[in-house]
ZAMARGU-4260 file (C-alpha; in steps of 0.2 Angstrom, whole numbers, plus 5000, padded with zeros to 4 digits):
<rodrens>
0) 5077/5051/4963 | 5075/5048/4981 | 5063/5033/4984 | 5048/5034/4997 | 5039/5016/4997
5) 5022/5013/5001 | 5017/4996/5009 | 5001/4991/5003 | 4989/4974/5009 | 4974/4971/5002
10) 4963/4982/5015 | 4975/4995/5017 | 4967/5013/5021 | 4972/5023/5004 | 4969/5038/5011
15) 4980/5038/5027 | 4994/5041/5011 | 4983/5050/4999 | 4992/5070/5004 | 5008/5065/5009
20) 5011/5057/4992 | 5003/5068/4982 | 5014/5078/4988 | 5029/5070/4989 | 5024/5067/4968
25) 5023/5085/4964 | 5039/5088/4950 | 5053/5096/4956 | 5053/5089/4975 | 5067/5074/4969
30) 5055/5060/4976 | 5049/5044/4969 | 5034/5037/4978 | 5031/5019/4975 | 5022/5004/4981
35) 5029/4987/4991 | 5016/4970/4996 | 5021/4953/5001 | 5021/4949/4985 | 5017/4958/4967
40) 4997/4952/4964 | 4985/4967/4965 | 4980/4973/4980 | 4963/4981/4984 | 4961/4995/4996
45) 4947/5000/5006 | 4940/5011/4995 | 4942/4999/4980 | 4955/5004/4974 | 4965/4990/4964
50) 4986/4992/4964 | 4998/4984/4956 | 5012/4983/4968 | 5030/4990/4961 | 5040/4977/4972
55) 5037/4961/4982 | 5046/4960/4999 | 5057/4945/4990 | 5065/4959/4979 | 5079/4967/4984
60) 5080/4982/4971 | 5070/4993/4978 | 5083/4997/4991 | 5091/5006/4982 | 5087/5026/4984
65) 5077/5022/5000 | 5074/5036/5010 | 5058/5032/5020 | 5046/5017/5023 | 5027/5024/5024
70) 5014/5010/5031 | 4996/5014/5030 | 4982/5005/5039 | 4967/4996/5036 | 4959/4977/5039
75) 4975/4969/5034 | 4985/4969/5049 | 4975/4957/5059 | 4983/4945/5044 | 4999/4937/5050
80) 5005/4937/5031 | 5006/4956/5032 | 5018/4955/5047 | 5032/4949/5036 | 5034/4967/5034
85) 5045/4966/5051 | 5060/4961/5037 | 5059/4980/5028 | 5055/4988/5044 | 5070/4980/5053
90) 5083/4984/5036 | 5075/5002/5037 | 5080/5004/5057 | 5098/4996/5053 | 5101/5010/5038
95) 5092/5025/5048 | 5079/5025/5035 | 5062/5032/5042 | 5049/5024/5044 | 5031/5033/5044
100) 5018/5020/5053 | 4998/5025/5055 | 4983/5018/5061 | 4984/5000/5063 | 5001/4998/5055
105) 5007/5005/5073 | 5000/4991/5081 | 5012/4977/5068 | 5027/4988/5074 | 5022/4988/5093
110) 5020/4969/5093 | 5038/4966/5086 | 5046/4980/5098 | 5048/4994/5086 | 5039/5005/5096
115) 5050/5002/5113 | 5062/5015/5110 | 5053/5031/5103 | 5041/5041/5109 | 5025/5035/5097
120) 5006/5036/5098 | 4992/5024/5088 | 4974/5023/5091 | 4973/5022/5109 | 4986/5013/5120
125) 4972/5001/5125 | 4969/4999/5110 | 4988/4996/5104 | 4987/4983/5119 | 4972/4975/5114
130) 4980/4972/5096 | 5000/4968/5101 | 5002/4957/5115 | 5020/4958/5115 | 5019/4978/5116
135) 5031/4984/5128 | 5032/5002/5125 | 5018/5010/5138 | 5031/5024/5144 | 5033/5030/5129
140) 5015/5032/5120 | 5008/5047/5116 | 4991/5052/5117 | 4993/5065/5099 | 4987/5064/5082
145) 5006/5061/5077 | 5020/5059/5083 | 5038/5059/5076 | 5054/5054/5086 | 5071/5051/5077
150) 5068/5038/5062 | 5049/5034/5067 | 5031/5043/5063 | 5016/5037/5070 | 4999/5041/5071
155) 4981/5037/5072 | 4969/5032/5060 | 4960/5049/5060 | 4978/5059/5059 | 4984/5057/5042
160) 4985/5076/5041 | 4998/5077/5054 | 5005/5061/5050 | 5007/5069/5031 | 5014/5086/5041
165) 5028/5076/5051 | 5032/5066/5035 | 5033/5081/5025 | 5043/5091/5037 | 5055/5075/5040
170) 5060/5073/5021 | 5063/5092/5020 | 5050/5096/5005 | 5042/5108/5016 | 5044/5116/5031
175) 5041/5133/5042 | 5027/5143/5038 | 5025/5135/5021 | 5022/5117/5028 | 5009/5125/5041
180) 5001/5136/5027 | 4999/5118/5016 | 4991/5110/5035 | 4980/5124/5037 | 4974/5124/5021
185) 4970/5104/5022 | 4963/5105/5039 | 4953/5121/5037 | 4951/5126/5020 | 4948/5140/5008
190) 4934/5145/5018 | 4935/5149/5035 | 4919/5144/5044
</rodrens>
């Protein structure tokens, strides 16, 4: 099984992750989603929701069958603990592993860099700014819901559709008119209004 982790602090947004690995879940796609902290004691989500992480960043099995890094938001990431995520995101870069970054999780990867080199977005450049005062990556934002460039995803916090659309579409598990008939369905619908 190919392995899709989820970073997860306590305050992470669950549902900025809730389609894409649903999704990614479904038997017969050949994925594994689990779940990475700082360390293994439960984390509670916004929506209190209470997981027990799979791995702690100290472990170094989970390497093993990763194909993508997926880093939700939430009120964690004002926590400097939580930055010691820079480690996995740094391996991942090295190994041209993905790495899908939404809402405030764009703002972590923009103060160490990460976003420098790729065309990204976040909530608002201002407000990437605001958040990473070592953000050097102006030229390249992106005012979109998502955007996806080489081994990195980003988006904002109200784009976890298209963010679960370029995450799909990256991992191959759908694509073409299938991938924009599961986005339209999300974003629309059964009913048409």
């Amino acid at each position: 099984m190919k392995k899709v982790l989820v970073f997860i602090t306590d305050g992470f947004a669950d549902w900025e992750a809730s389609y894409v690995t649903a999704e990614l879940n479904k038997p017969g796609t050949g994925f594994q989603v689990q779940t990475i902290a700082i360390d293994k004691d439960p984390k509670i989500s916004m929506g209190g929701l209470t997981i027990l992480p799979d791995y702690s960043l100290q472990d170094s099995s989970f390497k093993q069958g990763l194909v993508m890094l997926i880093i939700p938001g939430g009120t964690g990431w004002r926590e400097e603990k939580n930055h010691r995520v820079e480690k996995l995101v740094s391996f991942c870069f090295e190994h041209n592993i993905p790495v899908a970054a939404i809402c405030d999780a764009t703002t972590c990867l923009g103060n160490h860099g990460f976003l420098e080199h790729y065309r990204h977005t976040g909530n608002s450049l201002p407000y990437l700014k605001e958040g990473a005062p070592n953000y050097r990556g102006d030229e390249k934002y992106v005012d979109k819901q998502s955007v996806s460039d080489g081994c990195l995803i980003t988006a904002n916090g109200s784009g976890a559709l298209e963010f679960s659309r370029d995450i799909l579409n990256k991992l191959d598990v759908l694509k073409g008119k299938e991938l924009e008939e599961w986005y339209d369905l999300f974003k629309n619908g059964f009913i048409k209004s």
